[in-house]
C-alpha positions in Angstrom: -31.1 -51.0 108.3 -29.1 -48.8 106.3 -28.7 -45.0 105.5 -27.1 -43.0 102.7 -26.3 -39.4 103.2 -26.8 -36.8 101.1 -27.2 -33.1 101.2 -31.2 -31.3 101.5 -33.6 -30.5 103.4 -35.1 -31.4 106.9 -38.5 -31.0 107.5 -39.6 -28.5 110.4 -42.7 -30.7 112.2 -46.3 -30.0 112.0 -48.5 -30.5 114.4 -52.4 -30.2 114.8 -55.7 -30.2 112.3 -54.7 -29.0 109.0 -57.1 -26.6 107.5 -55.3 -24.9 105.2 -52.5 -25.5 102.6 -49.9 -23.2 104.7 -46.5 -24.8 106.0 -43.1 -24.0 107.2 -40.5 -23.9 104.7 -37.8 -27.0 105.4 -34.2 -25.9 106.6 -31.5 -26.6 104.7 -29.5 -29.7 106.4 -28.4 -33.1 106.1 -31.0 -35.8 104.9 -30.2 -39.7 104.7 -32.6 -42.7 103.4 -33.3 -45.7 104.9 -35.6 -48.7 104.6 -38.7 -49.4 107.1 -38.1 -50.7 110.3 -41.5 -51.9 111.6 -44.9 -50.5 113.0 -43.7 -47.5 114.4 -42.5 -46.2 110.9 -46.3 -47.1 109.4 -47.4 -44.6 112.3 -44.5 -41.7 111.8 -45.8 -41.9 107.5 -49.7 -42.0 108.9 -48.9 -39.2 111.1 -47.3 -37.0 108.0 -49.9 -37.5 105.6 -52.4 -36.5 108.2 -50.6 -33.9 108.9 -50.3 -32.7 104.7 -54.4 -33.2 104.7 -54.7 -30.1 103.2 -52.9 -30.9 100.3 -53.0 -35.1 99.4 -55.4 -37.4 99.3 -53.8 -39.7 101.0 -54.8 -40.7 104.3 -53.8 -42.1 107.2 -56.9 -45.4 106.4 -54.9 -45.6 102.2 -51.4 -46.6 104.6 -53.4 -49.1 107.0 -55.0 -50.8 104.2 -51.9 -50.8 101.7 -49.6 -52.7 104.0 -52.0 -55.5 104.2 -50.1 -57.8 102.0 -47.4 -58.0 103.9 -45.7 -58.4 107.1 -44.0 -55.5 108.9 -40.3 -57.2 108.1 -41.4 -58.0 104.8 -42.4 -54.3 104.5 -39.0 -53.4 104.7 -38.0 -54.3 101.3 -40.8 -52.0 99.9 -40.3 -48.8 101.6 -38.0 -46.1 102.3 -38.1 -43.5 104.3 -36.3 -40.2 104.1 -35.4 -38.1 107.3 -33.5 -35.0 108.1 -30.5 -34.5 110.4 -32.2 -33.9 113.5 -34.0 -37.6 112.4 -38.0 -35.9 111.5 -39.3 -37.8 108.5 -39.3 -35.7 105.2 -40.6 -38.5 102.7 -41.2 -41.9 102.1 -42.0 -44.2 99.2 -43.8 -47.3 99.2 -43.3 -49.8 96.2 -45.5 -53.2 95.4 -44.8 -56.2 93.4 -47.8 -55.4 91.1 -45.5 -52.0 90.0 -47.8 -49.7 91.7 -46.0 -47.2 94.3 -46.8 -44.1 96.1 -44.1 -41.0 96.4 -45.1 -39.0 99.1 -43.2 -35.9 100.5 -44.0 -33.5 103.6 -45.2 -30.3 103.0 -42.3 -27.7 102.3 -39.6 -30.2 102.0 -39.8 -31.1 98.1 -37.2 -30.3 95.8 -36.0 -31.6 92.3 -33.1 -33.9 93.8 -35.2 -35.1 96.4 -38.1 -36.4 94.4 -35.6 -37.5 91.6 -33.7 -39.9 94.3 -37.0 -41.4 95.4 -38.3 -42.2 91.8 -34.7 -43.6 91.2 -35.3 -46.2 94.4 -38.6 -47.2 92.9 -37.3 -48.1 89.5 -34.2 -50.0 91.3 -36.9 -51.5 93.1 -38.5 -52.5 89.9 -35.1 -53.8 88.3 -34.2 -55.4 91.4 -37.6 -57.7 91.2 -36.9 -58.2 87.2 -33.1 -59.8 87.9 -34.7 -61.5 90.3 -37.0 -63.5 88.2 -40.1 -61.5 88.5 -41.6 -60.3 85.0 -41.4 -56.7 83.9 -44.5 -54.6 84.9 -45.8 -51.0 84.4 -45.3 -48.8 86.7 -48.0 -47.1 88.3 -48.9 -44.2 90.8 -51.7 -42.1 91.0 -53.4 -39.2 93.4 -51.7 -36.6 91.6 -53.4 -33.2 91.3 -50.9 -30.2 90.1 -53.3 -27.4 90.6 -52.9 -28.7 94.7 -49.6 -28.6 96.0 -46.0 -27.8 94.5 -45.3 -31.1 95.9 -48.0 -32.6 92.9 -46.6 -30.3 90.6 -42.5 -31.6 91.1 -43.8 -35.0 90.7 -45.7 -34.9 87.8 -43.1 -32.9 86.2 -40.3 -35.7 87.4 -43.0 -38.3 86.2 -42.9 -37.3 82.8 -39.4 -36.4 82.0 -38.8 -40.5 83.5 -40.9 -41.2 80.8 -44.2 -41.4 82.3 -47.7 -41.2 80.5 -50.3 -39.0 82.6 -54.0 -40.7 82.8 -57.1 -39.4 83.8 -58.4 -42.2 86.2 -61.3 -40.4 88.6 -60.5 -38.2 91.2 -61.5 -37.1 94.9 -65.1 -36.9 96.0 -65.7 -34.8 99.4 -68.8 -34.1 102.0 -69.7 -32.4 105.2 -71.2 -35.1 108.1 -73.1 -32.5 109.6 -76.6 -34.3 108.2 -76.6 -37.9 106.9 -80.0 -39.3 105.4 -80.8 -42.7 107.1 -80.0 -46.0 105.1 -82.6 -47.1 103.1 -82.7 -51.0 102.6 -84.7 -53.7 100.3 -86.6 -56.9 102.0 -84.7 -59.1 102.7 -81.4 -57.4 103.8 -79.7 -55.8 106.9 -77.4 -53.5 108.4 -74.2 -54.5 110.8 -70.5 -54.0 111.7 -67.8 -56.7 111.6 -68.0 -58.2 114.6 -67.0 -62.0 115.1 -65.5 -64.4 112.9 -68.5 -65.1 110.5 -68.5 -61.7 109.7 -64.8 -61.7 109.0 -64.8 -64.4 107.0 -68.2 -63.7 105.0 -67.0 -59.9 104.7 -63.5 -61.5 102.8 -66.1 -63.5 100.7 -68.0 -60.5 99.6 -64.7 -58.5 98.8 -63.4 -61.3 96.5 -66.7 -61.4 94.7 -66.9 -57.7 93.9 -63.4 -57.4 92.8 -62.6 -60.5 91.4 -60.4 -61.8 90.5 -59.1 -60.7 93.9 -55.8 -61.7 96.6 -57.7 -60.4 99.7 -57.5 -63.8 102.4 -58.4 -63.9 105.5 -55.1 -63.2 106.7 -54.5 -60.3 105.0 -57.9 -59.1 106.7 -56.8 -60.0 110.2 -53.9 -57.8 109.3 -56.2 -55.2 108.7 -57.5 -55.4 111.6 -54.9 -55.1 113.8 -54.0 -52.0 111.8 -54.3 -48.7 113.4 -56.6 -46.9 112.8 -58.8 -50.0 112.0 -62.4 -49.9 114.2 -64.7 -52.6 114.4 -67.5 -50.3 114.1 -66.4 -48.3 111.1 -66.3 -51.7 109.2 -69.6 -51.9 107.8 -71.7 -54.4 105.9 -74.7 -55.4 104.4 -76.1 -59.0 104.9 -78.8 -60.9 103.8 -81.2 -62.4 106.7 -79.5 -65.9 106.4 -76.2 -63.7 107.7 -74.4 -63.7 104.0 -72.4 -60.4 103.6 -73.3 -59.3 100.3 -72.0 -55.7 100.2 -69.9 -53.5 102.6 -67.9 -50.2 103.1 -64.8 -50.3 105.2 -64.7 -46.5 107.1 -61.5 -44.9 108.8 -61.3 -42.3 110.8 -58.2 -39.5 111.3 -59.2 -37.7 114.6 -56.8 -34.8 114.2 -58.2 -33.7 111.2 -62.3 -34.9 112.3 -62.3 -36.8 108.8 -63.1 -39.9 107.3 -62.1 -41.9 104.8 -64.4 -44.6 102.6 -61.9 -47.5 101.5 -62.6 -50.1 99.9 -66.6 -50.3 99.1 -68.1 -52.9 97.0 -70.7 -55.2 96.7 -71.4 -59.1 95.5 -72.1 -59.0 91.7 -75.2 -61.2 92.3 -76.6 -58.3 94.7 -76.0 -55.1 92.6 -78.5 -52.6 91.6 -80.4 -52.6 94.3 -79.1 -49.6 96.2 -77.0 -51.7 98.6 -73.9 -49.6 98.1 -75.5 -46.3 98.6 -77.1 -48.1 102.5 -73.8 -49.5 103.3 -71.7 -46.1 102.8 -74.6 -44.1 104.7 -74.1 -46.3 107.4 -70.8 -46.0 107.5 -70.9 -42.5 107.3 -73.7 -42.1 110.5 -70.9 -44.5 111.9 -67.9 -42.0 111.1 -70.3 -39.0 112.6 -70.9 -40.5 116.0 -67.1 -41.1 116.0 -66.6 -37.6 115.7 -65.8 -37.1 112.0 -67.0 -34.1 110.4 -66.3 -35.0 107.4 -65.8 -37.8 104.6 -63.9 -38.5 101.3 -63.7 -41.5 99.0 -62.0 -42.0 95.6 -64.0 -43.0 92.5 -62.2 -44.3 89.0 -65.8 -44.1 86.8 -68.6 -42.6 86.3 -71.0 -45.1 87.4 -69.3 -44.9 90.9 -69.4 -40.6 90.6 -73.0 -41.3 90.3 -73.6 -43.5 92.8 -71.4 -41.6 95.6 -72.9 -37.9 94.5 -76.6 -39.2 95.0 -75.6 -39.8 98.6 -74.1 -36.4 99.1 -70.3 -36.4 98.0 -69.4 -33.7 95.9 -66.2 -32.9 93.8 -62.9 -31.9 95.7 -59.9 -33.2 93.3 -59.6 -34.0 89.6 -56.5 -36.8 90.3 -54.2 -37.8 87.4 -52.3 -41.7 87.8 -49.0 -42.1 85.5 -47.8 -45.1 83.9 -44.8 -46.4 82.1 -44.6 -50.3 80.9 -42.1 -52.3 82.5 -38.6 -52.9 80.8 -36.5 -55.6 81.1 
C-alpha cells in the first residue's frame, strides 16, 4: 500500500437515503491516494455512491458487477482511492485493461486539482500497461450528465481539455415499483431465479450468447455471487421447459436508498423477439418490490432497448454522455 500527500479537501460523511441533490461542502485538509486494499474498500466506494444517489448513476449493483474480472489483490492494481486527513473516502477511480474506467468523486468534494490528479493515474495506468507489452487502447468512461452535478460538469470539462471526444451513447431510464404488470410468457417458456448449479452454469451460457463475443466464465460468475449485494432471488431468468436459460435480468437492490438496479439483461439470439426480455425484467422487478425497492433504473445505449424498457414502464431520467480518446503509444 502506498499513499502520496497532497493538499485538498476531506469529505464531511453522509449518511442515510438520498433524496435530493443537497450536500455538505468538504473542509479544507490534507488528502492522500492510495491503491485498493481488499473487500472492505469495494464496500466503503458502494457505500459513497449510494450515498451520491441523487446525483450519479452509478450504483452500488455497477461496483459488484465491475470487479468481476478480478480478484480482490488483483484489484489493487486498478483502483485508487482518495481519502482525507481524518481517513473518510473522497474519491476513487477504477481503471480496466480494455481502457474503460470510471472517475467517481463524493458529493462536495470535487475540485479542478482533484479530478486532474485522478485522470493523470488513469492515463499512467494506461502507459504503464503499454510499456508493459499491452497494445494501446482508447480510453473510455461514460455516465456523465453536466446538467446533474458540478461533479459531471468538472469532469467533462477535465475530459475534454485531456483531449477527450464527448459521445452520445444512451442514457438513464427510471420507474416507480409501486404497480408492476405480471410477466407475460410464450408456450413453451418459464420463469425462475438462479438457484443451483445448472442454473449457474446455463445462466453463463445465455450471457455469452447474447453478448458475444463475450469473457463472462463461470468463475467470474461465482465471483458475482459472492459479491455484496448479490441475491439469489434478484437473479432472474427465463428457461425453456427442457431447463435451458434462454434470457435473464440480473436485479440489485440498494436498501438505503429502496432502489434497484437492472444490470446486465439479455437474451439468446436464437430466442429474441418474443417478448422474453420484457417477462424476465418484470419479474425481476416484482422481485426487487417484494425486497422492498421502490424503485428501479437501468441503462440503455439504443433505441431498440429504449423501446423495449419504456413499454414496460421505465421512463427518462438522464441523457448520459461517454468520452473517448484513442490510445497512444
Amino acid at each position: 500500500m502506498f499513499r502520496d500527500s497532497v493538499s485538498g479537501d476531506a469529505c464531511v460523511a453522509t449518511a442515510g437515503r438520498q433524496k435530493t441533490s443537497s450536500y455538505t461542502r468538504c473542509e479544507m485538509t490534507a488528502r492522500g491516494m492510495r491503491a485498493y486494499a481488499g473487500v472492505m474498500d469495494l464496500r466503503r466506494m458502494q457505500a459513497a455512491v449510494a450515498a451520491a444517489f441523487a446525483t450519479t448513476s452509478f450504483r452500488v449493483g455497477d461496483l459488484a458487477w465491475l470487479v468481476r474480472h478480478h480478484t480482490h489483490r488483483e484489484l489493487s492494481l486498478d483502483i485508487r482511492l482518495w481519502e482525507g486527513g481524518d481517513e473518510r473516502l473522497i474519491g476513487w477511480t477504477f481503471f480496466r485493461s480494455k481502457g474503460e474506467f470510471n472517475v467517481f468523486v463524493v458529493p462536495g468534494c470535487a475540485d479542478d486539482a482533484l479530478v486532474a490528479e485522478m485522470l493523470t493515474v488513469i492515463e499512467e495506468a494506461s502507459q504503464a500497461a503499454v510499456r508493459a507489452g499491452d497494445p494501446p487502447v482508447t480510453l473510455h468512461t461514460y455516465g456523465i450528465d453536466r446538467n446533474r452535478s458540478h461533479e459531471d460538469r468538472l469532469l467533462a470539462a477535465a475530459l475534454q481539455q485531456r483531449g477527450f471526444e464527448p459521445v452520445q451513447e444512451g442514457g438513464v431510464l427510471m420507474r416507480t415499483l409501486a404497480e408492476v404488470a405480471e410477466p407475460v410468457l410464450p408456450a413453451g417458456y418459464g420463469l425462475g431465479a438462479v438457484r443451483d448449479r445448472d442454473d449457474v452454469v446455463g445462466r453463463v451460457e445465455a450471457h455469452r450468447a447474447a453478448f458475444a463475443p463475450s469473457d463472462l466464465t463461470l468463475e467470474k460468475y461465482d465471483r458475482v455471487r459472492r459479491t455484496w449485494p448479490y441475491r439469489a432471488e434478484l437473479d432472474r431468468v427465463v428457461a425453456t421447459d427442457d431447463g435451458v436459460v434462454v434470457a435473464f435480468c440480473t436485479a440489485w437492490i440498494d436498501e438505503g436508498n429502496a432502489s434497484g438496479l437492472l444490470e446486465p439483461v439479455g437474451t439468446h439470439p436464437a430466442h429474441q423477439r418474443r417478448g422474453l426480455a420484457k417477462a424476465v425484467c418484470l419479474d425481476a422487478l416484482r422481485a426487487l418490490r417484494e425486497a422492498g425497492a421502490q424503485s428501479a433504473q437501468v441503462g440503455y445505449e439504443s433505441d431498440a432497448v429504449l423501446a423495449t424498457y419504456q413499454a414496460i414502464g421505465f421512463e427518462p431520467r438522464w441523457d448520459e454522455v461517454s468520452f473517448r480518446r484513442p490510445g497512444k503509444r
